[in-house]
C-alpha positions as CSV (number, residue, x, y, z in Angstrom):
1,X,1.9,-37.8,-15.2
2,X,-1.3,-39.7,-14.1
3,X,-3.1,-42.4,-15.3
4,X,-6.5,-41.2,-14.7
5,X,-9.7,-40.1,-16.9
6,X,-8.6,-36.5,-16.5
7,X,-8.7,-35.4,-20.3
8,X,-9.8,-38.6,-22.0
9,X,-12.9,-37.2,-23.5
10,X,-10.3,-34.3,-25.4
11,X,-8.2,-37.0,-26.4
12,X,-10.8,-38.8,-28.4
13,X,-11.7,-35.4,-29.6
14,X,-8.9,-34.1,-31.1
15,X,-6.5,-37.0,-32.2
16,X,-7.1,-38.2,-35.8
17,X,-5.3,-40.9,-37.2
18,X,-3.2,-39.4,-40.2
19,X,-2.1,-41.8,-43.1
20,X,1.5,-41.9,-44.0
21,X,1.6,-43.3,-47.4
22,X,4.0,-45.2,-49.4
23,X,4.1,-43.1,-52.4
24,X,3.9,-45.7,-55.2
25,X,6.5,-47.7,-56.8
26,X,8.9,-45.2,-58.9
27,X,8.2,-42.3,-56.4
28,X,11.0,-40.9,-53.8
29,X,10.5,-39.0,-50.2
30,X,11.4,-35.2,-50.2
31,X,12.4,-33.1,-47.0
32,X,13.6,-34.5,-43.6
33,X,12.6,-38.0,-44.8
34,X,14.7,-38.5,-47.2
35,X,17.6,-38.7,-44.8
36,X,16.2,-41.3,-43.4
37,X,15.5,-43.2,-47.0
38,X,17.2,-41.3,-50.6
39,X,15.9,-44.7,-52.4
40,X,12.9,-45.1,-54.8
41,X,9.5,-45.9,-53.1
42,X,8.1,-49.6,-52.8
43,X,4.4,-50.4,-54.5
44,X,1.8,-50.6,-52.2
45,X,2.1,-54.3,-50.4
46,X,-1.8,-53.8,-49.1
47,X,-0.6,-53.8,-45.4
48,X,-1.0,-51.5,-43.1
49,X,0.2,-50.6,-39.4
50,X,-1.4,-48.2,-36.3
51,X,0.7,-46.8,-34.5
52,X,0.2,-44.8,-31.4
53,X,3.1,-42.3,-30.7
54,X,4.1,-41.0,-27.5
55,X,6.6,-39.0,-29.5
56,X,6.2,-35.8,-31.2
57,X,5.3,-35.9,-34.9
58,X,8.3,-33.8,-36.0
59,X,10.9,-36.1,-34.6
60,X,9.3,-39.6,-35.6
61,X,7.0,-38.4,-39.2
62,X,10.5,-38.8,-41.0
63,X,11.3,-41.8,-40.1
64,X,7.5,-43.5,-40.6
65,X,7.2,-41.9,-43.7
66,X,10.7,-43.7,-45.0
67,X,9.4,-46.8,-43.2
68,X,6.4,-46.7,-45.6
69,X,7.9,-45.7,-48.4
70,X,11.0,-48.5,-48.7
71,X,8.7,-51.0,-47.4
72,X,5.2,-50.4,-49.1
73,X,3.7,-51.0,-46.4
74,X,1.1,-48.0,-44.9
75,X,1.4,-46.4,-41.3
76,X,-1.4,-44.7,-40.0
77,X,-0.9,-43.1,-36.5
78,X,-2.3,-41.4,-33.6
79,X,-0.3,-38.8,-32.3
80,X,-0.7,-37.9,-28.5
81,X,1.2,-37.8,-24.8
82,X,2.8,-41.1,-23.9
83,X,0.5,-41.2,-21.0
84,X,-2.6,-40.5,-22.6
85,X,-2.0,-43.1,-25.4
86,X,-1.2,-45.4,-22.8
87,X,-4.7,-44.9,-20.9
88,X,-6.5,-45.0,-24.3
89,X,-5.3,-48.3,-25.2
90,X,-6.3,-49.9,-22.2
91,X,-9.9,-48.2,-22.1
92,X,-9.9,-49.9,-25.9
93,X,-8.5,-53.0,-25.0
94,X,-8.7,-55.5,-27.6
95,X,-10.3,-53.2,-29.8
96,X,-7.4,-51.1,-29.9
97,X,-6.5,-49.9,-33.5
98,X,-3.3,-49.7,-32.0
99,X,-0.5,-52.1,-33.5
100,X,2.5,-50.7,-32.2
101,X,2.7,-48.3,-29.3
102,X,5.5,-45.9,-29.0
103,X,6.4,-44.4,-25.3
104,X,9.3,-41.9,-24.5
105,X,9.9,-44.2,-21.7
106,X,8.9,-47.9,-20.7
107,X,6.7,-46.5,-18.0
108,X,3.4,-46.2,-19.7
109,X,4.5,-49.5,-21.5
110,X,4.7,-51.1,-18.1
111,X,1.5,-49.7,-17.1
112,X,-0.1,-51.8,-20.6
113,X,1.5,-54.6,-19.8
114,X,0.1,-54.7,-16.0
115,X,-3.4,-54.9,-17.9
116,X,-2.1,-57.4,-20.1
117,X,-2.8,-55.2,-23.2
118,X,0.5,-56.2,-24.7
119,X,2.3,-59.6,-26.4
120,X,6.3,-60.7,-27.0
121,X,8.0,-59.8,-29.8
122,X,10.1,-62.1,-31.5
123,X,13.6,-62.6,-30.5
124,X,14.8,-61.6,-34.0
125,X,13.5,-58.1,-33.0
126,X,14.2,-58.1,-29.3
127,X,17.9,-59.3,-30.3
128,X,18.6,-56.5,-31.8
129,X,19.4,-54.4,-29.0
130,X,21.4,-55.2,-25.5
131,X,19.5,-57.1,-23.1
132,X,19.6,-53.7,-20.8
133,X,17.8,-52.1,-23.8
134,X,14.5,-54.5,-23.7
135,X,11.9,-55.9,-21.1
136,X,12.2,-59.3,-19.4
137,X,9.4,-60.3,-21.0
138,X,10.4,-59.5,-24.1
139,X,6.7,-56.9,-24.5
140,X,9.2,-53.5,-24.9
141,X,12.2,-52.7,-27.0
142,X,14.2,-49.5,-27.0
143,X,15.4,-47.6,-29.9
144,X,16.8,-44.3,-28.4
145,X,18.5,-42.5,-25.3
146,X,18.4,-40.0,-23.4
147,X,20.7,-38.9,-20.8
148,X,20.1,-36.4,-18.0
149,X,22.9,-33.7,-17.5
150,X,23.2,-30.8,-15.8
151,X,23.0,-28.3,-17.9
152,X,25.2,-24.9,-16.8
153,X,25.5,-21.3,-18.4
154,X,29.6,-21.3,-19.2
155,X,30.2,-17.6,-17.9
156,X,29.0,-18.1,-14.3
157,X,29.5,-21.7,-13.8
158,X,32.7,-22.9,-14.8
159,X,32.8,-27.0,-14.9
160,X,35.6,-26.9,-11.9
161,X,32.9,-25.8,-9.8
162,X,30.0,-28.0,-10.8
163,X,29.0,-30.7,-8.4
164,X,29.0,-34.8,-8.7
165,X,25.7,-35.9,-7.5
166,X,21.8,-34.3,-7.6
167,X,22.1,-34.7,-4.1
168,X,24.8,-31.5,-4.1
169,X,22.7,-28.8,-5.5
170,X,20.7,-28.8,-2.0
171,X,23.8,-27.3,-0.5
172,X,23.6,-23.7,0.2
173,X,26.0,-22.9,-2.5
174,X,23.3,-23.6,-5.2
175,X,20.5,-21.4,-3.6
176,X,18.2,-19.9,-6.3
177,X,20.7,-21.0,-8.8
178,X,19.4,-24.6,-10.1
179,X,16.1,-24.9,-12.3
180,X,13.7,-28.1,-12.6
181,X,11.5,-28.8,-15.5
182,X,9.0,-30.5,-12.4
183,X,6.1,-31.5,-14.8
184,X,8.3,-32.4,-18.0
185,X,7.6,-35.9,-18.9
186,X,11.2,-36.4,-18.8
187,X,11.5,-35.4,-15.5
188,X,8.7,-37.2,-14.6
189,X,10.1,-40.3,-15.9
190,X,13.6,-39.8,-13.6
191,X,11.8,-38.8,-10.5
192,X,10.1,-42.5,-10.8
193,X,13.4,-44.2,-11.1
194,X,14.7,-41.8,-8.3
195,X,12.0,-42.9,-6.0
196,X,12.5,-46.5,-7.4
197,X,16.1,-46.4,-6.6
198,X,16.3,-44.7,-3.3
199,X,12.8,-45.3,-1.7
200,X,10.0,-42.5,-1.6
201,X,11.1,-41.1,1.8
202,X,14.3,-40.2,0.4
203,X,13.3,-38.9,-2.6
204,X,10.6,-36.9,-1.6
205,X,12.7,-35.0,1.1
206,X,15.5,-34.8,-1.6
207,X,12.6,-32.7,-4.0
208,X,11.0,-31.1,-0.5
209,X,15.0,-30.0,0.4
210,X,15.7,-28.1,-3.6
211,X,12.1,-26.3,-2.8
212,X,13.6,-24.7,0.6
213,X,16.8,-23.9,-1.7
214,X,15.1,-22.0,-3.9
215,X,15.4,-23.7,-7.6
216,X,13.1,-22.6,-9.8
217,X,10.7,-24.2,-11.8
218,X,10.8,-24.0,-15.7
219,X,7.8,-25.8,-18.0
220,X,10.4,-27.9,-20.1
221,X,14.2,-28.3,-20.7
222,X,14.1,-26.3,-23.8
223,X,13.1,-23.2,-21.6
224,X,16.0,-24.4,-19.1
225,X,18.4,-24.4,-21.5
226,X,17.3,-20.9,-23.2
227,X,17.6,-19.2,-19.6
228,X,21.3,-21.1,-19.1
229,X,22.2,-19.8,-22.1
230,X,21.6,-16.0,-21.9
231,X,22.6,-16.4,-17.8
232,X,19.0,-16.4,-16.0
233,X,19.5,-19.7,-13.8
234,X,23.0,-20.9,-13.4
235,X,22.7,-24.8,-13.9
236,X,19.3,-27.0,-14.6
237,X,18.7,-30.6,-15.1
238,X,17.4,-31.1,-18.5
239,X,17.8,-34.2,-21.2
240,X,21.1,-34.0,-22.8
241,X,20.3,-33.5,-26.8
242,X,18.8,-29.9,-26.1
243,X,21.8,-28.3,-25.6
244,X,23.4,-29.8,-28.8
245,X,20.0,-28.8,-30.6
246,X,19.9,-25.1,-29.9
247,X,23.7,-24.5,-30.0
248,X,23.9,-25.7,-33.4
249,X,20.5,-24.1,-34.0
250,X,22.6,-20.4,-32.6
251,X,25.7,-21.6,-34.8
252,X,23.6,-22.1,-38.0
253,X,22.6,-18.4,-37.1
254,X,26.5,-17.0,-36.4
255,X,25.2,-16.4,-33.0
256,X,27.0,-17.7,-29.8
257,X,25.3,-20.4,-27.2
258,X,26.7,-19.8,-23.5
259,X,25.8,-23.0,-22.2
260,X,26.8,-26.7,-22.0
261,X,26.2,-29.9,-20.8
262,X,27.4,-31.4,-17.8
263,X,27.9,-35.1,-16.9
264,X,27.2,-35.7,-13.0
265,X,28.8,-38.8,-11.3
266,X,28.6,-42.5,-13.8
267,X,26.6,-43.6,-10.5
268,X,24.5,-40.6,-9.6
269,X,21.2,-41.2,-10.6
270,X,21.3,-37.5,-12.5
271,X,23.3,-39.5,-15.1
272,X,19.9,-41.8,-15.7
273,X,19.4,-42.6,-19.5
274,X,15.7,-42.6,-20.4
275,X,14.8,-45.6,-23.1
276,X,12.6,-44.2,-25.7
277,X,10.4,-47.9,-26.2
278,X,8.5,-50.1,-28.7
279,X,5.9,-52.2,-28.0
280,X,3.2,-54.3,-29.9
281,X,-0.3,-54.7,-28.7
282,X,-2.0,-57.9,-27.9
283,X,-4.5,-57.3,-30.2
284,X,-2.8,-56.7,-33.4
285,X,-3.6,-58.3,-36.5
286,X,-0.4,-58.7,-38.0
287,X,2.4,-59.3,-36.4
288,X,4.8,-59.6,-39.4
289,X,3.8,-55.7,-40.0
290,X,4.5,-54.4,-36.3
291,X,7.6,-56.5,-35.7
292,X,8.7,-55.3,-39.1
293,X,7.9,-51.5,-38.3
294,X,9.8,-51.9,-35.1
295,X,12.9,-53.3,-36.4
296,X,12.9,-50.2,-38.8
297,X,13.2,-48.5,-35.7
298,X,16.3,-50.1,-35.0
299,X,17.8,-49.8,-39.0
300,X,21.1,-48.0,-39.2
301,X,19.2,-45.5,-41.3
302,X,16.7,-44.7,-38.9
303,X,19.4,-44.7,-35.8
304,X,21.5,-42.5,-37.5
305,X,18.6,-40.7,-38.2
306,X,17.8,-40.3,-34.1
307,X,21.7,-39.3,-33.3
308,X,22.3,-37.4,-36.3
309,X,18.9,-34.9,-36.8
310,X,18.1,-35.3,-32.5
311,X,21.6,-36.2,-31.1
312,X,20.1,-38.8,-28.8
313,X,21.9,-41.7,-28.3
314,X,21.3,-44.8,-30.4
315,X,20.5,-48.4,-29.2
316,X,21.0,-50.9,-32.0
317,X,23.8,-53.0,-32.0
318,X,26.9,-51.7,-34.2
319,X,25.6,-47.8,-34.5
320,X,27.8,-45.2,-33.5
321,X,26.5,-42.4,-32.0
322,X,27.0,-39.0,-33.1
323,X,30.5,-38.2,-32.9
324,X,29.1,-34.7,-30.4
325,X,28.5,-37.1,-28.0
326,X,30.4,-38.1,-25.0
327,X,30.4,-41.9,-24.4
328,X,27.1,-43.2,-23.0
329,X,29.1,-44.6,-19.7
330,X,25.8,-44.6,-16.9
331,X,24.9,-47.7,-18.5
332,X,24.2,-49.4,-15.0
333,X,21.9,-46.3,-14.2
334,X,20.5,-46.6,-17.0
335,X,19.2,-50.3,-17.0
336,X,17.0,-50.2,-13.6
337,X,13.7,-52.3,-13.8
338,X,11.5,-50.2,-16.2
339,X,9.2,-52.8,-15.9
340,X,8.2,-52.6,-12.2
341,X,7.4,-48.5,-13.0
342,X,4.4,-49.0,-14.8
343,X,2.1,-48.1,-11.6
344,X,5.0,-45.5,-9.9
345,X,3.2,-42.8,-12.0
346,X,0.7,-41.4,-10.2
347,X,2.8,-41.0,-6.9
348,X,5.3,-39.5,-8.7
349,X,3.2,-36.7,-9.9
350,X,1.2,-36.5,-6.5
351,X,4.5,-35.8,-4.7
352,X,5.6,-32.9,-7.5
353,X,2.6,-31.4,-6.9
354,X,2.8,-31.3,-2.8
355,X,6.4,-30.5,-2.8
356,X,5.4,-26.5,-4.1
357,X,8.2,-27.0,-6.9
358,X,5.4,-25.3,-9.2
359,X,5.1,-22.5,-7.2
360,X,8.7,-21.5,-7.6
């Protein structure tokens, strides 16, 4: 991931803003929405909010859509990489459509608020969540989790012998046996924390060391878990909710799923949980609109929405997550200073790239 002008021009191109509508009063929300929201549509209020999501359309749409619907008020939204949105906000600076922007991480968010692109939400909205779950300054807010496992193929790998720490699959027992999804964005994201937490020297020779052990380099975690599942790589470190997606996916189908998660050490960094974030530009018209938006986020309906459709982990206060879920214990990983990331980035990806992980 790197903040640079590398694909601006395609981004302006391609993204359209798309309208999510209220419906009209009397109306109702059909499909994946209405999980979110079974009531009767609001009338139009005349408001509207921009939002540009760092997060794919088919896990948020549902949840915007019942937004717009119980509230009346519009969303219109640009859909796009976290990274990309981020850049395109600051080349727009205050004439940023932009109300809310949504990241799958507070990196980018820090990045913003570096440039000074973004403003404080109100403590009614910030309150919602833990202090571990929000930025110092009160600019970011996070709604969902994501934990990094080890994910292992249950035929070849029994959990006796699975190790404690990231730091274990460079022993000479794991040879050729451990895939990385190296330019994921979720990987991405943990590999800045790593070198965050550790210091670049250490991480670097830590990625440099799984290269001369042979793991192998996969695109994303879903391939990771596909090739654990039907016994091509042994173990991989993916996001945790994959594995709950595509097993239930292969029950739904009568089929069997060979792999599962694994939980590393509460301390090892492999146990980082990644904050999906909320932010509000500095520029945005109405504030009463984006702070309301972003508290939807953080409804019950909405975070049951997140743990029961995605199995991530909810934030809110008083949510429970879904009951497939081990307890969410790496808390202390999991709260590092997001907001000193922002500009960790670049050297992140610039390290990937040298260490020959893409070559594998």
């Amino acid at each position: 991931m790197q903040f640079s002008r590398t694909g601006l021009a395609c981004l302006f191109a391609v993204a359209l803003i798309a309208a999510s509508c209220s419906g009209g009063g009397g109306t109702k929300l059909a499909g994946v929405a209405a999980t979110v929201y079974d009531g009767t549509c609001a009338d139009d209020n005349g408001t509207s909010v921009t939002v540009y999501s760092g997060r794919s359309e088919n896990l948020m749409k549902p949840v915007f859509d019942a937004f717009a619907c119980e509230s009346g008020t519009s969303v219109r939204v640009r859909w796009g990489s976290s990274t990309d949105l981020a850049l395109l906000i600051d080349t727009e600076g205050d004439r940023t459509e932009a109300d809310v922007f949504i990241s799958r991480s507070p990196g980018p968010v820090g990045f913003l608020e570096s440039k000074g692109l973004l403003t404080a939400m109100d403590s009614s909205v910030l309150d919602l969540v833990d202090d571990d779950h929000r930025g110092d300054n009160g600019t970011w807010i996070g709604f969902s989790g994501r934990k990094r496992v080890l994910v292992h193929n249950l035929d070849s790998v029994p959990s006796s012998e699975l190790p404690t720490s990231v730091f274990d699959l460079t022993d000479s027992q794991w040879r050729g046996r451990v895939a990385i999804p190296a330019t994921n964005g979720s990987f991405v994201d943990w590999f800045t924390v790593f070198r965050d937490q550790y210091g670049n020297d250490a991480a670097t020779q830590w990625l440099s060391d799984m290269v001369d052990n042979d793991a192998r380099y996969y695109p994303n975690n879903v391939a990771i878990v596909e090739a654990a599942a039907r016994g091509e790589i042994d173990v991989g470190l993916v996001n945790h909710y994959y594995n709950y997606r595509l097993a239930a996916d292969a029950a739904a189908a009568g089929e069997q799923h060979r792999a599962a998660n694994y939980d590393l050490s509460d301390e090892d960094i492999g146990s980082l949980l990644i904050i999906t974030a909320a932010t509000m530009t500095k520029s945005t018209e109405d504030r009463t609109a984006a702070q309301s938006f972003i508290s939807y986020l953080l409804s019950t309906s909405a975070q049951r929405f997140f743990t029961s459709n995605t199995y991530e982990y909810p934030l809110a206060g008083g949510v429970e997550a879904n009951p497939v879920l081990p307890p969410l214990t790496a808390l202390s990983i999991g709260s590092v200073d997001f907001d000193a990331l922002g500009g960790g980035f670049e050297r992140t990806e610039d390290i990937i790239q040298r260490s020959g992980i893409l070559n594998q």
